[in-house]
N, C-alpha and C positions, 0 to 999 in steps of 0.2 A: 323661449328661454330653455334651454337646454341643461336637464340634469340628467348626470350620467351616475350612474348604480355599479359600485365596485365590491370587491371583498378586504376589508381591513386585513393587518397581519396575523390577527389572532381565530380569523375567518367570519367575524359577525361582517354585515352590509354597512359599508358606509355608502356618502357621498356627495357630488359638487355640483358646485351650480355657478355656470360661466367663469371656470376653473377655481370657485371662489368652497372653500371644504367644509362644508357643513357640519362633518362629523368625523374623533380621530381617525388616525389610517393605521393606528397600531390598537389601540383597547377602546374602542368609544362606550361599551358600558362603563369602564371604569371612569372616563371622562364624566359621562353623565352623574354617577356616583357621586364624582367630588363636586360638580355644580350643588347638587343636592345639598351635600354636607353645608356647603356657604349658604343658604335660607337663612335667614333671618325672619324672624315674625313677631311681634311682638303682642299679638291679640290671635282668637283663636277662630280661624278663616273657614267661613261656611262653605267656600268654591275656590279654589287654585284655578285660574285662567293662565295658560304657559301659550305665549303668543310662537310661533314656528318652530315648532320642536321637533322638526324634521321626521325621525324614522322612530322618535319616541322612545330613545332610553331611557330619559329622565321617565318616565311616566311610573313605574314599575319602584323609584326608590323614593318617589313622590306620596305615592298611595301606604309604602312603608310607613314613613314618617308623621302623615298625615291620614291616617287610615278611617278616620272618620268624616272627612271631608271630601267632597265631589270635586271630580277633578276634571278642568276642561281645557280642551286644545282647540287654538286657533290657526289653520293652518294656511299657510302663504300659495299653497299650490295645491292641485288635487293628486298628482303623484304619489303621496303620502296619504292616500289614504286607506291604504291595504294597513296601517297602523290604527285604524278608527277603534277595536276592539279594546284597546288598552286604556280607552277615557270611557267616562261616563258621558262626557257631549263632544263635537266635532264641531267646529265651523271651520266653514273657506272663505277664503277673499274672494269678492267678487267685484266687479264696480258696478253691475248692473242688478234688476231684480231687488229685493226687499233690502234697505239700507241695514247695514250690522249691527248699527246702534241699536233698532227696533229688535231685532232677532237674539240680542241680549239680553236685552230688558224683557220680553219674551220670557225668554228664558229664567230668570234669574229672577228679576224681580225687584223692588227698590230695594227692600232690604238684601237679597242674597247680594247683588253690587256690591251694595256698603260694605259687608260681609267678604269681598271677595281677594285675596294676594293675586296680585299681576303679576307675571313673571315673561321674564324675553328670553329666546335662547339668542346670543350675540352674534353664532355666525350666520344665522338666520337674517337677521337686519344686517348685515355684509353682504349676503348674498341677494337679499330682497330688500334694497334699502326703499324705491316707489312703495313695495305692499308694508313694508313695516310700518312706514312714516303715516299710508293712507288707514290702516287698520288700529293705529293708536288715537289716531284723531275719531276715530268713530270708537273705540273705548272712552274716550274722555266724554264724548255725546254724552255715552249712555251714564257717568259716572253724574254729570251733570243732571240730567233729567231725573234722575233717583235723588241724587239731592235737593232738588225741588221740588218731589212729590213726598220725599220725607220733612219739609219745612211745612210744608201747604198743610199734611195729616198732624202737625205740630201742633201747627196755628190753629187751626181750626177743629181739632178734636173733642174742647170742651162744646162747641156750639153744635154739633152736630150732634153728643149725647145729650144735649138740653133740647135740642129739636125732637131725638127720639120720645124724651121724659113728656115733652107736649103735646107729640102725636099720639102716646100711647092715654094720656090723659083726656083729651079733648076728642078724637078721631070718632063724628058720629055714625058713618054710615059704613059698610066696607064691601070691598066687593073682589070677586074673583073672574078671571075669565076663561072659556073654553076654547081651543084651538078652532081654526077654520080652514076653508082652502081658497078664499078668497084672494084677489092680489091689494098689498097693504101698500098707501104712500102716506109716507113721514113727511113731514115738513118742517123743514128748519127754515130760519130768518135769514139767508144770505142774499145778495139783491139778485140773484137769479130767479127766485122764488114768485117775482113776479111774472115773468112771462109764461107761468105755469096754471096764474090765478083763472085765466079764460077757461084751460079746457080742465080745471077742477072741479069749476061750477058745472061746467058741460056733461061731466062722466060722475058726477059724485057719487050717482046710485052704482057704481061697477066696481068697487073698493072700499074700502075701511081707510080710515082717513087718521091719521095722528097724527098733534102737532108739540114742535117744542114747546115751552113756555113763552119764549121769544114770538114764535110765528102766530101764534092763538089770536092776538088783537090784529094782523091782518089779516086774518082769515073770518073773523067774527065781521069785521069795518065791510067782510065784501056780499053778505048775506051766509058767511060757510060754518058750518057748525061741525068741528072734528066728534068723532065716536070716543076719541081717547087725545085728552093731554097728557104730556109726561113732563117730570121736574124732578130731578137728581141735585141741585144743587142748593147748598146750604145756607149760602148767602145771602144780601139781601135784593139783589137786585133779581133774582129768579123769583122770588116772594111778589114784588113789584108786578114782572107781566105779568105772574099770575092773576093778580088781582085786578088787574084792570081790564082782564075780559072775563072773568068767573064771575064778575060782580054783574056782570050780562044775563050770561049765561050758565048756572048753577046747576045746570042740568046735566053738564059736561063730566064725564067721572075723570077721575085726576089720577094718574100714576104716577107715584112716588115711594121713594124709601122716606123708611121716617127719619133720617138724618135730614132731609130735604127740610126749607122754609116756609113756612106758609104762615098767612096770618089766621088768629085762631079764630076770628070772626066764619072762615070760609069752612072749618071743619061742618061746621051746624047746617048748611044747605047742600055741601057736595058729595057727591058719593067719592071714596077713595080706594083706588088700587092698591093695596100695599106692595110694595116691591121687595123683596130681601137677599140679601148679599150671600148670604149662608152663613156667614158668619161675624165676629164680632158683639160688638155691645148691642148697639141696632136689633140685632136677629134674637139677641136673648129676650126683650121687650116683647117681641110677636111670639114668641115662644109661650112666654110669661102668660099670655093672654091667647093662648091658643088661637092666635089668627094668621088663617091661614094666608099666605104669599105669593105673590108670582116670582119666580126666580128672574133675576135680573145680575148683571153683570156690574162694578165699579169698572169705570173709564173717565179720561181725563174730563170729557166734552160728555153732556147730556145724548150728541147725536151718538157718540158710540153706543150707549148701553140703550136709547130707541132703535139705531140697526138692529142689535143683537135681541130685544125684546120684541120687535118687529118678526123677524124670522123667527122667533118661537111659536108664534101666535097663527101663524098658518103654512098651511106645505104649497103655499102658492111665492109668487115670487113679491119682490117688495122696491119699492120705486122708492129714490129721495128727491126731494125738491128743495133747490135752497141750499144745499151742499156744498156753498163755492170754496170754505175753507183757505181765502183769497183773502189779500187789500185790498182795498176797493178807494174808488176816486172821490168817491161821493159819499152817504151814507151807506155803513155799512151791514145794516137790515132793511128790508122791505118796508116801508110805511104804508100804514103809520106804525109808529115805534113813539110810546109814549113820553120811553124817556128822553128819546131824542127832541122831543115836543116839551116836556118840561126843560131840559138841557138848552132849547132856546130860547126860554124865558128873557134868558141874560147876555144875548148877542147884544151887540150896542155896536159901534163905529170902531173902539181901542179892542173889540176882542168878537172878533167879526165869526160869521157861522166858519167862510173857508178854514181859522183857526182855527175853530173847535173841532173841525173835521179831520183835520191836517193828519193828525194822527192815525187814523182808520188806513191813511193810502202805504203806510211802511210798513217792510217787513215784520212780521210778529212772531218770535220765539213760541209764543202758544200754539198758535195756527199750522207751524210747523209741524212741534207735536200731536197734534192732532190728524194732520193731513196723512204724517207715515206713517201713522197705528192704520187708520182706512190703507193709504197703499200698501201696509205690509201684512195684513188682514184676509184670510182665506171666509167667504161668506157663501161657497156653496154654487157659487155663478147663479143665485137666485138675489143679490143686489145690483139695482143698478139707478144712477143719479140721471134725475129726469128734470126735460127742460124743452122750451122751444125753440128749439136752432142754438141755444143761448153758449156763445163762448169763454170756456173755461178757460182761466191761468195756467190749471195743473190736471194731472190725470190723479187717478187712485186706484193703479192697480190691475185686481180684478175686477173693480167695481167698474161696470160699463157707464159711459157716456150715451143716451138713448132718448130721443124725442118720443112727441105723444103718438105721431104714427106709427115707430113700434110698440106701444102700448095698445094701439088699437088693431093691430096685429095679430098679436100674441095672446092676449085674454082671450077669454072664454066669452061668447054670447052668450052662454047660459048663466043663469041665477047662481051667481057663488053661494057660497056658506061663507055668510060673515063671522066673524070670533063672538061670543055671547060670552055678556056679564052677566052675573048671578050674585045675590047678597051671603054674606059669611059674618054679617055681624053676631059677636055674641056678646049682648050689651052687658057694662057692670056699672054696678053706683059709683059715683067718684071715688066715695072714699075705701071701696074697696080698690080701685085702681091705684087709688096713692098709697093705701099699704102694701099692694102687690110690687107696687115699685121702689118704696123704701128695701122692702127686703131683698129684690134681686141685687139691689146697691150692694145692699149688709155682706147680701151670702156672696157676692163676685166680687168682695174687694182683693182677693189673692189672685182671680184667676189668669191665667197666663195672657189669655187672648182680650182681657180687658185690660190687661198692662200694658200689651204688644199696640192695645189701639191707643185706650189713653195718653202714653209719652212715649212715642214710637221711638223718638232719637235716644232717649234714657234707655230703653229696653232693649235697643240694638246693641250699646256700648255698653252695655252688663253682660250679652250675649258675647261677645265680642272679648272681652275681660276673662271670661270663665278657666280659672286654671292657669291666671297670671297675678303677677303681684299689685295689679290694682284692681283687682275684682274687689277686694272690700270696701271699697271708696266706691264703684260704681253700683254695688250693690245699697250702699246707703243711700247712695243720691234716687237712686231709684226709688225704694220706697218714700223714701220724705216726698219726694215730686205725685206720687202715687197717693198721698195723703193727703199732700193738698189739693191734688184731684179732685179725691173724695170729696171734702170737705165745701169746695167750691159748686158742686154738683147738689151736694145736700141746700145747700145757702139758694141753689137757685130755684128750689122748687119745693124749701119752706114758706 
């Protein structure tokens, strides 16, 4: 694709692309100018995204206008990038390497997205009509998956502060751990995971061993006992595996955020990691109670923030098992999987198992997102997904695909240093717990970042509002919703 670089009449650079003009041939700052002038906006934009803005005039009347907002350029070609200085971020099209929707969302974030004015420069998509049309469909990705991780922190917000109110309340035993240099394998529930079960039990003494909540009952079913379970999710069905192998083996210390499920029966025999996000509602509770955390990462998938917990935990390298992030033909965790075993209670003749499985073998929007956070995911070239010969659907990346013979390669014969737990409880009466927690309610009912979690979609369209004529309308709806918040949060732990 051929762009040629000329001098407009008034001597700035213009120029064309497959004779198609990118930019005037007489004043193109003042062109850029008057684009400018025509912005319309009608809410107050955390990030300006201007999709091929060529040689970047607009940029400079952009940051005018918009002077407190981050401005970013999307650009069709690398040509343009002797202009990178004039934005706060730069992306290129590419078709290969990290998808753009990831590297967005990256960036940005669900709310800065929501947050964000799109802008096109028009001769741009004339000149790059392939890159315009491929770079807006991977905008709309990321527009999408922000709005579904801003529904999902919706919905489930109040359950997640009622989960923190009951780990902070019930949580008997706590523990911390120390880094090691051991090599760590996670394990996740995907049916790859079994042809790994052999040389797990064969090498168990050469690792540290963690597993999802998911994979813990086929790992417990095979005689295997992980050093560490983890459980990130809020729901109740992560609450479920859990219990059905902790009720085994209570001996297992449990990593979780206290937004996490658990039944309260299991707090009183397990020991628990607390995990903490660094911030939020969640983090003011372990604050409140001075207990201390293991820093841990939010990700869609439990397996993300185990990778990333994984690699904090030792300077050695970290194997996953079970990683297929695939459909699958058959079931689609390793068994046994309980609920799949309760789930077939109710096979009969009119709704036969192949039905109920049906499902597991198509495409899944979730799996998606989860697969290109791993491919688009820098981990150090110290992750890689482990298996016996076993054939993936899909790659991830950096992350290697790697058998047990390069695991038995690569280790060390010598005695690693495993990660060691050590206790951090500092026990309280109850009821000084439940007046520690009434008041952090009392005293954070203003605070910003308990607003921004409690009704995130509220608190972006306020943000959003700031310095237009419906800011006072979103400012009311906000606190009323903030109230009933309140209110409902007090109701569930009177």
């Amino acid at each position: 694709m051929a762009i040629v670089f000329t001098k407009s009449a008034n001597g700035e650079a213009t120029c064309t692309c497959n004779s198609i003009r990118i930019h005037s041939a007489y004043n193109p700052s003042q062109e850029a100018l008057r684009f400018v002038q025509s912005i319309k906006c009608d809410f107050e934009p955390g990030y300006i995204m201007m999709t091929g803005p060529g040689l970047s005039y607009t940029a400079v009347y952009i940051r005018k206008l918009f002077p407190c907002t981050k401005i970013v350029a999307l650009h069709y070609a690398r040509e343009f990038q002797v202009t990178e200085k004039l934005w706060d971020m730069s992306f290129y099209y590419s078709e290969s390497g990290i998808p753009l929707s990831e590297q967005l969302f990256s960036y940005m974030g669900e709310e800065g997205i929501t947050s964000c004015l799109f802008l096109s420069w028009k001769p741009s998509e004339d000149a790059f009509p392939d890159e315009s049309k491929k770079c807006w469909s991977e905008i709309r990705s990321a527009v999408i998956k922000s709005r579904n991780v801003l529904a999902t922190r919706s919905f489930f917000a109040k359950r997640w502060v009622k989960n923190a109110i009951r780990f902070s309340l019930f949580v008997n035993e706590s523990r911390y751990f120390q880094k090691g240099t051991a090599p760590i394998v996670v394990c996740a529930s995907g049916p790859s995971l079994e042809s790994s079960i052999p040389f797990i039990q064969e090498h168990r003494n050469k690792f540290f061993l963690m597993a999802a909540s998911s994979a813990l009952l086929p790992l417990v079913h095979r005689g295997i006992v992980p050093d560490l379970c983890i459980s990130c999710d809020g729901g109740y069905w992560a609450k479920r595996h859990i219990s059905f192998a902790l009720k085994q083996h209570q001996d297992i210390p449990l990593a979780m955020s206290s937004e996490s499920a658990i039944y309260m029966s299991l707090f009183e025999e397990t020991a628990v990691v607390p995990l903490g996000y660094g911030d939020g509602i969640s983090e003011s509770f372990l604050k409140e109670f001075d207990m201390p955390s293991t820093r841990a990462y939010r990700n869609g998938t439990v397996s993300g923030t185990a990778a990333l917990l994984a690699l904090s935990l030792t300077n050695g390298n970290v194997y996953f098992c079970g990683l297929d992030l695939a459909p699958s033909k058959g079931a689609s965790h390793t068994r046994p999987n309980e609920l799949e075993i309760d789930d077939s209670l109710t096979d009969n003749r009119l709704r036969t198992a192949e039905t109920r499985l049906a499902p597991s073998s198509f495409p899944s929007p979730s799996l998606n997102i989860y697969r290109n956070w791993f491919a688009s995911s820098s981990f150090g070239e110290r992750l890689y997904r482990l298996s016996d010969h076993y054939t993936y659907q899909n790659n991830l990346g950096e992350v290697r695909d790697v058998n047990w013979e390069f695991f038995k390669e690569h280790e060390s014969k010598e005695a690693p240093i495993m990660p060691m737990s050590f206790p951090s409880t500092k026990k309280l009466a109850f009821e000084k717990r439940l007046g520690k927690i009434r008041d952090a309610i009392d005293r954070n009912l203003g605070n910003p970042d308990w607003i921004r979690e409690a009704v995130p979609a509220d608190y972006i369209v306020y943000q959003r509002s700031i310095g237009m004529p419906g800011e006072a309308e979103a400012l009311k709806k906000l606190q009323a919703d903030i109230q009933s918040f309140h209110k409902d949060i007090q109701r569930a732990f009177s």
